[in-house]
SERONU-336026 format. One record per residue (C-alpha): residue number from 0; residue in three letters; x, y, z. Coordinates in Angstrom, 3 decimals. Layout:
BEGIN
<atom num="NUM" residu="ALA" east="X" north="Y" up="Z"/>
...
% end
This chain:
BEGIN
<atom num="0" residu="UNK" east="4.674" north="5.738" up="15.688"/>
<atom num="1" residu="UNK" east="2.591" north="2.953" up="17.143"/>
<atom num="2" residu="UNK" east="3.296" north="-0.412" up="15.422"/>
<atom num="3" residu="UNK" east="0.460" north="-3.084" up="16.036"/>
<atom num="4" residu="UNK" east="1.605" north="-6.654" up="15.393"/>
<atom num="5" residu="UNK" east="-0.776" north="-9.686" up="14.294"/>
<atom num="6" residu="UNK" east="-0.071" north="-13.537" up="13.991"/>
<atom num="7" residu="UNK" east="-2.014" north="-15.421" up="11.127"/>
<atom num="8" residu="UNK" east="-0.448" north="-18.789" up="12.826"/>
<atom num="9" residu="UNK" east="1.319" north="-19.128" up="16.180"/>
<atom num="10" residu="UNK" east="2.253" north="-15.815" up="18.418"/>
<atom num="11" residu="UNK" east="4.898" north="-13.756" up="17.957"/>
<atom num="12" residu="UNK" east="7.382" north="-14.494" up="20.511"/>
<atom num="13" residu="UNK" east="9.451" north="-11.201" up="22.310"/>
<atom num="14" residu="UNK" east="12.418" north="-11.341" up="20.923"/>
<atom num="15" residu="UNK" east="10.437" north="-10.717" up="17.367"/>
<atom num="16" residu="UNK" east="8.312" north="-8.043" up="18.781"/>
<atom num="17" residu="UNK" east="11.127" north="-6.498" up="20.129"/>
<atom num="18" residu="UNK" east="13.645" north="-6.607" up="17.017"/>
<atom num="19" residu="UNK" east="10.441" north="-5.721" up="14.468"/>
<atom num="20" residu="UNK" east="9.991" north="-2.565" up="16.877"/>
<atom num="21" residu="UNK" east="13.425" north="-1.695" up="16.902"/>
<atom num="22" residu="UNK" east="13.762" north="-2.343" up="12.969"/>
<atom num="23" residu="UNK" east="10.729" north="-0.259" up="11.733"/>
<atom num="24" residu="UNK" east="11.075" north="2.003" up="14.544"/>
<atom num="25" residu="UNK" east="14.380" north="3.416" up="12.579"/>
<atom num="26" residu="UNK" east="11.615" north="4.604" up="10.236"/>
<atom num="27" residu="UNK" east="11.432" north="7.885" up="11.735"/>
<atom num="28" residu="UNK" east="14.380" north="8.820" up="10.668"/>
<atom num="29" residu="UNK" east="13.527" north="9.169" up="7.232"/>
<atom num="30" residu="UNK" east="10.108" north="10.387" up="7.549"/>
<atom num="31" residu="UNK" east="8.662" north="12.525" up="10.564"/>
<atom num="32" residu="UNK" east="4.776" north="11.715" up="10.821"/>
<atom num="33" residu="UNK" east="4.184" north="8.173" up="10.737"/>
<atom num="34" residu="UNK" east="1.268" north="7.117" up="12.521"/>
<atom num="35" residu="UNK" east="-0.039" north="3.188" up="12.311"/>
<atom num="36" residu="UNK" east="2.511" north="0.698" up="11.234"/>
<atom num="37" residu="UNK" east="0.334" north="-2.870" up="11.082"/>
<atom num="38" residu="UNK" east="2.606" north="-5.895" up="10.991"/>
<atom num="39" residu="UNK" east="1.107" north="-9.067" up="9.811"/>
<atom num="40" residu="UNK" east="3.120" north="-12.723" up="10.407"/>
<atom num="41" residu="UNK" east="2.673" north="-15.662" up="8.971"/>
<atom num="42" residu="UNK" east="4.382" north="-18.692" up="7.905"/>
<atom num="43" residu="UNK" east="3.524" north="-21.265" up="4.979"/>
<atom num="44" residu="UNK" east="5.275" north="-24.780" up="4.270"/>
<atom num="45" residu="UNK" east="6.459" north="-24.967" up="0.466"/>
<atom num="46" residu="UNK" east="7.723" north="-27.750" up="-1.002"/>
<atom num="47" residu="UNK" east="10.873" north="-26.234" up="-2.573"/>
<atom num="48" residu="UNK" east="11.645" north="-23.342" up="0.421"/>
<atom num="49" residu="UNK" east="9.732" north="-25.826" up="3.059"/>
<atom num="50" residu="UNK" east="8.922" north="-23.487" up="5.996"/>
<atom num="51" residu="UNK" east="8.845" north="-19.873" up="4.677"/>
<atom num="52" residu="UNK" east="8.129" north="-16.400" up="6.917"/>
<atom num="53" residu="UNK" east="6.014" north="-13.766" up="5.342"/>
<atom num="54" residu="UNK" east="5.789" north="-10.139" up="6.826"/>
<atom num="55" residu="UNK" east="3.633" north="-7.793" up="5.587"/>
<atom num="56" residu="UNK" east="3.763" north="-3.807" up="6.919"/>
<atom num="57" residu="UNK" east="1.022" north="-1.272" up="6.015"/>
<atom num="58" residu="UNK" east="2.278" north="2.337" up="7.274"/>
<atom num="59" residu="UNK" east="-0.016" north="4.894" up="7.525"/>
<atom num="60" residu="UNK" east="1.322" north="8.444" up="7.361"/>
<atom num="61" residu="UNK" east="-0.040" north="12.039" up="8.974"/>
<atom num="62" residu="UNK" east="-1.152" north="12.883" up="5.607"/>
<atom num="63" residu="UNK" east="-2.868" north="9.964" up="4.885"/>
<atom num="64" residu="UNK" east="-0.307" north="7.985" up="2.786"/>
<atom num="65" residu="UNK" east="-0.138" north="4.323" up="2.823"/>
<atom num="66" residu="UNK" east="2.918" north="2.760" up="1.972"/>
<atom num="67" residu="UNK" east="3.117" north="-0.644" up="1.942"/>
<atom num="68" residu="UNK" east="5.468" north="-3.653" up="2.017"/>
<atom num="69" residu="UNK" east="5.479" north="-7.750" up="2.282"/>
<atom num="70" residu="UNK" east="8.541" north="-9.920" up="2.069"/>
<atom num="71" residu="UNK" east="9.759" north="-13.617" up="2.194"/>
<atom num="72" residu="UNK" east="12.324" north="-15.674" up="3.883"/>
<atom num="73" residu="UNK" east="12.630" north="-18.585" up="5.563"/>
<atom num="74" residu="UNK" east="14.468" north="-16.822" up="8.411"/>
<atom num="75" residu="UNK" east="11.775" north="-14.776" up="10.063"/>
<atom num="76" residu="UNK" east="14.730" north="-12.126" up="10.922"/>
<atom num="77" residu="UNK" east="15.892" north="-11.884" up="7.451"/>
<atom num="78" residu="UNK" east="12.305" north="-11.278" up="6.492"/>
<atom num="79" residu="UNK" east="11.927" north="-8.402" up="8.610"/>
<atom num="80" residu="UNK" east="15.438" north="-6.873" up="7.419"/>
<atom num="81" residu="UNK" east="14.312" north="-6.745" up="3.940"/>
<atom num="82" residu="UNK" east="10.977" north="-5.808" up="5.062"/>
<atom num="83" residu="UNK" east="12.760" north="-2.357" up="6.394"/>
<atom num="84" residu="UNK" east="14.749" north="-1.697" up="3.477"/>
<atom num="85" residu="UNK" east="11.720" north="-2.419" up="1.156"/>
<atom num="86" residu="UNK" east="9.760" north="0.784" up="3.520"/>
<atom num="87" residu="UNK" east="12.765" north="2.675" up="3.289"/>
<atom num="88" residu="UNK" east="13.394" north="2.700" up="-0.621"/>
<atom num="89" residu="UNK" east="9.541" north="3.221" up="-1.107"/>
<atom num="90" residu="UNK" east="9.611" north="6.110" up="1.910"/>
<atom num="91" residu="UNK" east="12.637" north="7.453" up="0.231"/>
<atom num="92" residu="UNK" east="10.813" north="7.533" up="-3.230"/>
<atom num="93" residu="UNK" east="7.739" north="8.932" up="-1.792"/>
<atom num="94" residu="UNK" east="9.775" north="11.515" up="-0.389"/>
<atom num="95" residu="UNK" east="11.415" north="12.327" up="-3.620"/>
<atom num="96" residu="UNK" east="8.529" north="12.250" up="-5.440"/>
<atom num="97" residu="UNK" east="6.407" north="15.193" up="-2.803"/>
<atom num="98" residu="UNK" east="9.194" north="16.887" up="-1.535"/>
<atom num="99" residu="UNK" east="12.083" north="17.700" up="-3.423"/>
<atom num="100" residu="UNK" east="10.082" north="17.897" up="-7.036"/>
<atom num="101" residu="UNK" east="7.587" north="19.724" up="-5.184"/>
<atom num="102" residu="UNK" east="3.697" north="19.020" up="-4.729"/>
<atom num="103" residu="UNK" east="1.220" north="19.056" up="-7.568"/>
<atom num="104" residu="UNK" east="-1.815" north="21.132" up="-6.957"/>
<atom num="105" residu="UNK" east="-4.491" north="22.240" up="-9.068"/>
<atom num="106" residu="UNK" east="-6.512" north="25.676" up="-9.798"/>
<atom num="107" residu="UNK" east="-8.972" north="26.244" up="-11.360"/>
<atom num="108" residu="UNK" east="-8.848" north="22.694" up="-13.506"/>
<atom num="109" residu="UNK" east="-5.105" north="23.827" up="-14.539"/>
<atom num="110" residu="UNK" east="-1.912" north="21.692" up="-13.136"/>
<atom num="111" residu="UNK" east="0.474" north="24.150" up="-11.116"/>
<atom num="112" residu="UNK" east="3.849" north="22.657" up="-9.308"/>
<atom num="113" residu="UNK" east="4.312" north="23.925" up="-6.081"/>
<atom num="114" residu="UNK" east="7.966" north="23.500" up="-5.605"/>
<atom num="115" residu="UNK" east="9.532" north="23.149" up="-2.031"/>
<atom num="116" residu="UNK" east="9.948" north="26.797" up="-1.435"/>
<atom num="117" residu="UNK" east="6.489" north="27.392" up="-1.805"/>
<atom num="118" residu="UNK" east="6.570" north="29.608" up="-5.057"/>
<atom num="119" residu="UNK" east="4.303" north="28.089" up="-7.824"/>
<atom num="120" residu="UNK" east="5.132" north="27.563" up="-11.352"/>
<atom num="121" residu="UNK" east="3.225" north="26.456" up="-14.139"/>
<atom num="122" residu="UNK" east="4.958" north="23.947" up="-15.870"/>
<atom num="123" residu="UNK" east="2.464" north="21.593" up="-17.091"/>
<atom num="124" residu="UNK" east="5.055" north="19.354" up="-18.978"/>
<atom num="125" residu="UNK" east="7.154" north="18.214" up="-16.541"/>
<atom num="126" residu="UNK" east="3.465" north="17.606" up="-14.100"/>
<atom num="127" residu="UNK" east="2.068" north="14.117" up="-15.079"/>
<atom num="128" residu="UNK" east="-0.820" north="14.541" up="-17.194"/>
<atom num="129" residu="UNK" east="-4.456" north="12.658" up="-17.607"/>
<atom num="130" residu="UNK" east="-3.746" north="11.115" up="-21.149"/>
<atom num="131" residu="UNK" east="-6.889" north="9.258" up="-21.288"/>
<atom num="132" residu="UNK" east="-10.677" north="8.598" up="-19.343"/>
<atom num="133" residu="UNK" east="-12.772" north="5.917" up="-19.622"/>
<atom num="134" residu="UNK" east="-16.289" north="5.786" up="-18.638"/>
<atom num="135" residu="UNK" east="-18.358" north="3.072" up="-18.641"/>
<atom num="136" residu="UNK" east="-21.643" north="2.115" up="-17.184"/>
<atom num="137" residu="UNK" east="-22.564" north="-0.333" up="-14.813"/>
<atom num="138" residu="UNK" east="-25.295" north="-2.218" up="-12.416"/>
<atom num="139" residu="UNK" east="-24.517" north="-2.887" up="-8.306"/>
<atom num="140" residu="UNK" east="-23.217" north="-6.428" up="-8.091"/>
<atom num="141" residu="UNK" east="-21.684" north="-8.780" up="-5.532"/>
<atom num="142" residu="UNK" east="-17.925" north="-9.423" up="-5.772"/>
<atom num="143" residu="UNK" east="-18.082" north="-12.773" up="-6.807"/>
<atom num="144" residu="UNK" east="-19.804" north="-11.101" up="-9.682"/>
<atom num="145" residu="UNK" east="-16.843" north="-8.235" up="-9.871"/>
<atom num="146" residu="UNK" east="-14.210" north="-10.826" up="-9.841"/>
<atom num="147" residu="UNK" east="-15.710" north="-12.720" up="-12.791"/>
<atom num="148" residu="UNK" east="-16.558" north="-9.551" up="-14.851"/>
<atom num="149" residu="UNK" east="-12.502" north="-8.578" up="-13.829"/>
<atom num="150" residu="UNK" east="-11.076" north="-11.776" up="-15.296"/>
<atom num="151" residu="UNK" east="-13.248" north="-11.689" up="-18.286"/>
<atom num="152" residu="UNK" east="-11.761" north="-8.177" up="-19.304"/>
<atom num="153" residu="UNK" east="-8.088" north="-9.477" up="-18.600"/>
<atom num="154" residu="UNK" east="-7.748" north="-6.667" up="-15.872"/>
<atom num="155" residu="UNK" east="-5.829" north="-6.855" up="-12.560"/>
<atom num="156" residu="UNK" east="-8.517" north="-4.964" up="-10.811"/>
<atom num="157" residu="UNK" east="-12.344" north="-3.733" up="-11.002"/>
<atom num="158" residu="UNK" east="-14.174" north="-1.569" up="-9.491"/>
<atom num="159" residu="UNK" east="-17.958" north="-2.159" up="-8.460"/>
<atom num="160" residu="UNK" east="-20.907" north="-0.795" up="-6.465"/>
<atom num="161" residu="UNK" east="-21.482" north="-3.466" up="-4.243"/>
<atom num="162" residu="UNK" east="-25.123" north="-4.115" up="-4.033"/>
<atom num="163" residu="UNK" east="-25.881" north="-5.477" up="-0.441"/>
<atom num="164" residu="UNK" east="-23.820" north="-1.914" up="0.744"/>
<atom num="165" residu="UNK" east="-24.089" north="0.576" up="-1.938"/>
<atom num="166" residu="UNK" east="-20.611" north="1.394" up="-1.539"/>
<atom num="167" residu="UNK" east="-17.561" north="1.806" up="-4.005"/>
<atom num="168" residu="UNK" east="-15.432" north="-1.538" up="-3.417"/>
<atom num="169" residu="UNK" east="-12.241" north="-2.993" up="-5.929"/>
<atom num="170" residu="UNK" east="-11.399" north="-6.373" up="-6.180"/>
<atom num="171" residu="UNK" east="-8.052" north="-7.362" up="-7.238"/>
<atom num="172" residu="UNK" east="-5.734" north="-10.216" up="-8.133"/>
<atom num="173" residu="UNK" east="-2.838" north="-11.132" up="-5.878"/>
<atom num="174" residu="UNK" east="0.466" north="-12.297" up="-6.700"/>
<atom num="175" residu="UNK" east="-0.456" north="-15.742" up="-4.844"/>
<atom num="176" residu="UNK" east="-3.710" north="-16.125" up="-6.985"/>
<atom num="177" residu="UNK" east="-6.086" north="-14.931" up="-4.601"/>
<atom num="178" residu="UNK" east="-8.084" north="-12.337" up="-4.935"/>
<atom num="179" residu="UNK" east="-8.387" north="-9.418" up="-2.630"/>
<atom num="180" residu="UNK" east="-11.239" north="-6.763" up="-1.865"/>
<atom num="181" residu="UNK" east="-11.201" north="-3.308" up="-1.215"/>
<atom num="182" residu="UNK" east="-13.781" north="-1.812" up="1.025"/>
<atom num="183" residu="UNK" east="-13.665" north="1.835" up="1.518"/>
<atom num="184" residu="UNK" east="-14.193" north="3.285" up="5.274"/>
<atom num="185" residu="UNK" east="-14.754" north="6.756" up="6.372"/>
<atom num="186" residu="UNK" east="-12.715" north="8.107" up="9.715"/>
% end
């Protein structure tokens, strides 16, 4: 596991790098594979909390999973604690989810469970099913464009050609207000 840290303000002093390597590095133990762990610090001043740590973590596993996790505190360390418990109920879920209930795969358009044994058994009502598509047609646009057209439907997220790229992007609302944008990019 290689675990990159970044600062948003100020540096992150040893002691932190030390305990956030030690902390996520306990990882492993309940998943083998993790590749890029990106930590992101940062602190903000509220007026109720005053000073207040955020860490964020995106994990990257083998298979291409992202799992990711942000939490608050005003005590960096305490941050970082439930920062590793946050991965390890969502690496614990994953887990559940792919490994003990077994993969879903398809053939041939049809939904088969492949359980952890490897035998295959079609049992297309436990599987999670399609219930409903939508299409809908649409023009290349910027994302200033994409966020308006996003908050005039009442959705949490759209997704747009962007027309300076030509490439399949989301925009999405944040829990702070913000909006974010997702820009796909092949490896």
């Amino acid at each position: 596991m290689h675990i990159q840290l970044r600062s948003r303000n100020g540096k992150v002093s040893e002691r932190q790098r030390a305990y956030i390597e030690e902390k996520l590095g306990k990882l492993e133990r309940y998943l083998d594979g993790i590749g890029d762990v990106v930590v992101e610090l940062s602190r903000v001043q509220q007026r109720s909390a005053g000073e207040v740590h955020i860490v964020q973590a995106t994990l990257q596993t083998a298979q291409g999973t992202i799992l990711r996790a942000e939490e608050r505190d005003s005590d960096v360390f305490a941050a970082i604690d439930a920062l590793h418990d946050s991965l390890q109920r969502q690496i614990t879920r994953y887990k559940d989810r792919h490994y003990r209930r077994g993969k879903i795969r398809r053939q041939g358009g049809e939904v088969v469970a492949v359980d952890s044994l490897g035998a295959e058994e079609h049992n297309a009502a436990e599987a999670p099913q399609i219930v409903r598509t939508k299409t809908f047609a649409y023009k290349p646009m910027y994302s200033d464009e994409a966020i308006e057209q996003m908050e005039l439907l009442g959705h949490s997220f759209f997704v747009f050609t962007d027309a300076e790229t030509n490439t399949v992007n989301v925009v999405y609302r944040r829990r702070d207000g913000n909006y974010g944008l997702i820009v796909p990019e092949t490896s």
